[in-house]
Every structure is written in C-alpha cells, then in structure tokens.
C-alpha positions as CSV (number, residue, x, y, z in Angstrom):
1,X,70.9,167.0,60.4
2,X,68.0,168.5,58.5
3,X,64.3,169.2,59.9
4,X,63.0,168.5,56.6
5,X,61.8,164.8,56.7
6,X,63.7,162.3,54.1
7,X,60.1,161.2,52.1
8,X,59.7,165.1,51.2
9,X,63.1,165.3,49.1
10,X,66.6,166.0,49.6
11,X,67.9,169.3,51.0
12,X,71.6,170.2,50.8
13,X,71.5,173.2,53.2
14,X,69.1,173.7,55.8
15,X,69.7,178.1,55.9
16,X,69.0,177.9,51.6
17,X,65.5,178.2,50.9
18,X,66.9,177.9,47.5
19,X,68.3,174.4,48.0
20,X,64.9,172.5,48.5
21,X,64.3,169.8,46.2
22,X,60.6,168.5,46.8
23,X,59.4,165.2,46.0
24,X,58.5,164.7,42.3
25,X,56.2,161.0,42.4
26,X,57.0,161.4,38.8
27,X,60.4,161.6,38.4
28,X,62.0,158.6,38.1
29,X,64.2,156.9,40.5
30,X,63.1,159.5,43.1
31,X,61.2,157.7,46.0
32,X,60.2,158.2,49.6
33,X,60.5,154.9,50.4
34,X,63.7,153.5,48.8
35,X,65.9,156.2,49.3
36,X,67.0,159.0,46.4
37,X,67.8,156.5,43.2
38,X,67.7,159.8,41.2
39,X,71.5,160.4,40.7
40,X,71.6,156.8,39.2
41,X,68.3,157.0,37.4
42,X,69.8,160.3,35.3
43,X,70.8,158.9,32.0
44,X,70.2,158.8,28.6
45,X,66.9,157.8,29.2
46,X,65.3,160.5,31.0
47,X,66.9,162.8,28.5
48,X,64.4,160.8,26.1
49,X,61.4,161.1,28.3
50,X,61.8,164.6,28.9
51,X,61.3,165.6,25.1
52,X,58.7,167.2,25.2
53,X,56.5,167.5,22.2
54,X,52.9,168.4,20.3
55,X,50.8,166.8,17.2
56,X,48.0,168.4,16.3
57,X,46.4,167.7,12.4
58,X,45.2,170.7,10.8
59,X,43.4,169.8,7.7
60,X,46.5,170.2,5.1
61,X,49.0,168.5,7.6
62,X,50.2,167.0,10.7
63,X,52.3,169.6,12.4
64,X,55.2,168.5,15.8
65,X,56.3,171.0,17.9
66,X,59.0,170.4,20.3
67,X,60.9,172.2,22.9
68,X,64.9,171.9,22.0
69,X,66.1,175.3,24.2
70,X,70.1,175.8,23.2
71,X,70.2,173.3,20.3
72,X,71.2,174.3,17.2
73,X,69.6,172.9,14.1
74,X,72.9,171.1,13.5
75,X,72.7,168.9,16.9
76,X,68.6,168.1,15.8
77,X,68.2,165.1,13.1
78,X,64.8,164.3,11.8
79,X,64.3,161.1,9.3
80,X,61.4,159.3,7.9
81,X,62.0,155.2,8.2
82,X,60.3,152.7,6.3
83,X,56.9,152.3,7.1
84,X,56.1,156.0,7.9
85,X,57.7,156.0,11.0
86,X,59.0,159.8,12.0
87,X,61.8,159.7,14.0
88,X,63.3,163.2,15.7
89,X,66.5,162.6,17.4
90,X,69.9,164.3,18.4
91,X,71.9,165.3,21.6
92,X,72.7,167.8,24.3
93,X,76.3,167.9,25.1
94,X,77.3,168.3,28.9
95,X,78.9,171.5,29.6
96,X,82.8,171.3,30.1
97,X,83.4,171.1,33.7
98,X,86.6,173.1,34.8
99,X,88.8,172.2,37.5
100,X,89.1,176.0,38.9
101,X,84.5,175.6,38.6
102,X,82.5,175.4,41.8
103,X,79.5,173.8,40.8
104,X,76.1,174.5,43.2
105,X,73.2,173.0,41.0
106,X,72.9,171.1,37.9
107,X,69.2,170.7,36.5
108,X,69.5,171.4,32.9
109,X,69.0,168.0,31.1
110,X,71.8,166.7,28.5
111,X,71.9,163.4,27.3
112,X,70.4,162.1,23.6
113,X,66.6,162.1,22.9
114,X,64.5,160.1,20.9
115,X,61.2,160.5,19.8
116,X,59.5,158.3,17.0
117,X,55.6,158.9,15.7
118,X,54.0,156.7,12.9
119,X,52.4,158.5,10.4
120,X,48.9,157.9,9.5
121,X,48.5,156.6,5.6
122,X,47.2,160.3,4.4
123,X,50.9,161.4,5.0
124,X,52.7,162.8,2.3
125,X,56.3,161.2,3.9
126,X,58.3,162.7,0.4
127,X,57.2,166.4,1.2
128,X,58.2,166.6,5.1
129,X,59.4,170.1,6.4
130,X,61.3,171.7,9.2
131,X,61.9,174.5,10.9
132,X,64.0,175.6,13.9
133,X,62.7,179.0,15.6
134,X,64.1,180.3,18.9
135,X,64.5,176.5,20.5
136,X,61.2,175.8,18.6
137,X,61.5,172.6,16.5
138,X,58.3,172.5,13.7
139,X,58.0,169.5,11.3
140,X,55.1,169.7,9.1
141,X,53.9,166.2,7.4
142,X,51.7,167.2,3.9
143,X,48.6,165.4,4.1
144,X,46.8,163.8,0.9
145,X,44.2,165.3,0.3
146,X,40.9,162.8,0.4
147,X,38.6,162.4,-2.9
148,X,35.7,163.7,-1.3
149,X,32.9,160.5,-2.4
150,X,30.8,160.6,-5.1
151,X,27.3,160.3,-4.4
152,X,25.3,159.1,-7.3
153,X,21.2,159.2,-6.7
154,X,19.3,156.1,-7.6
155,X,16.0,155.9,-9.3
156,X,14.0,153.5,-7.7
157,X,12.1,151.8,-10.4
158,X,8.2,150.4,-10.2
C-alpha cells in the first residue's frame, strides 16, 4: 500500500524517491478523479502534441524551430501543400525491446508527429530551406519583400 494519496500520481515503489510520478493536470488521460487513463491515452497522438515548436518573423523570413532530439534528418519530412500550408512530419521508432531487458522506466516519447502552419501570402513557398543541427530542426520561409507605397504630394489648387 502506498502513503502517497491516489489524486497526487502513481508511485511504483514507496522506498524510490526516484519512482514518483506527480500529477500533471495537463497530461492527458492523467486524472485524479477517474483513475490513471495515461497508459491508454499514450498514442500517436500525444507524440503529435508534444512537438514542440517556434515561429518567429524576422523581416526577410518566417523562421520554425523544433525540438527533434535523436532524429536523423532522414526520419524528419517537411512539404509545402496547396494553399501554403507547411506541414513538418515524421516518426520516432520504439526502441527494440529484448527478452533478456528489464525495463524500469519508459518516458521518452515515440510515436509519429505532425505539425502543419499556413503561411501568410508574403511567403516565398518555392524558396523554403532546412536545416537539421544537433536535434535542432530550422525551416526558413523567404518572405516577399513589400513595395514600400508611393506617396505622391498633391497641390491643392484655389
């Protein structure tokens, strides 16, 4: 029996201080009050949300940053669809699991990811570039560069 309560997370081993797995209200399928869904909630899909990524706009381009640690370029697929739609996609296998293996934790996520961004109208979608840089992913989007407007001065006549 455990003297941790069951609302503040699961805990395999009451002597491992390592073994404590608090309560995350953000992960999903992890509540207090209907029990731990989180084995059954870990699926493709929270590979997907936990992608994390950045877009900032610099005045020449749009410029995505994600986090990919242990991918390889090769396993990391990045398309343009119709309508300027940037879509960043690829997998992370699950580690062969060997019979003679005694498994005490598994956190690392694997599982396919997903991200998709629509480009604003300044994109230059035929110039799009990327880079992979110690688990680092960098696509830059060209941006057009706007006609700055032409200001004319009226007379005003009598």
């Amino acid at each position: 029996m455990s003297l941790v309560p069951r609302f503040f997370g699961r805990r395999s081993s009451v002597f491992d201080p390592f073994s404590l797995d608090l309560w995350d209200p953000f992960e999903s399928g992890n509540s207090p009050f209907f029990g731990d869904t989180a084995p059954l909630a870990r699926n493709d899909a929270t590979a997907i949300a936990n992608t994390r990524l950045d877009w900032k706009e610099t005045p020449d381009a749009h410029i995505f940053k994600a986090d990919l640690p242990g991918l390889k370029k090769e396993e990391v697929k990045i398309e343009v669809q119709d309508d300027r739609v940037l879509k960043i996609s690829g997998e992370r296998k699950k580690e062969e699991e060997k019979k003679t293996d005694k498994w005490h934790r598994i956190e690392r996520s694997h599982g396919k990811f997903l991200r998709r961004f629509r480009l604003p109208e300044n994109a230059k979608v035929d110039q799009v570039k990327a880079t992979m840089e110690n688990g680092v992913l960098t696509v830059t989007v060209p941006k057009q560069l706007q006609p700055k407007p032409e200001v004319r001065s009226i007379e005003i006549s009598v």
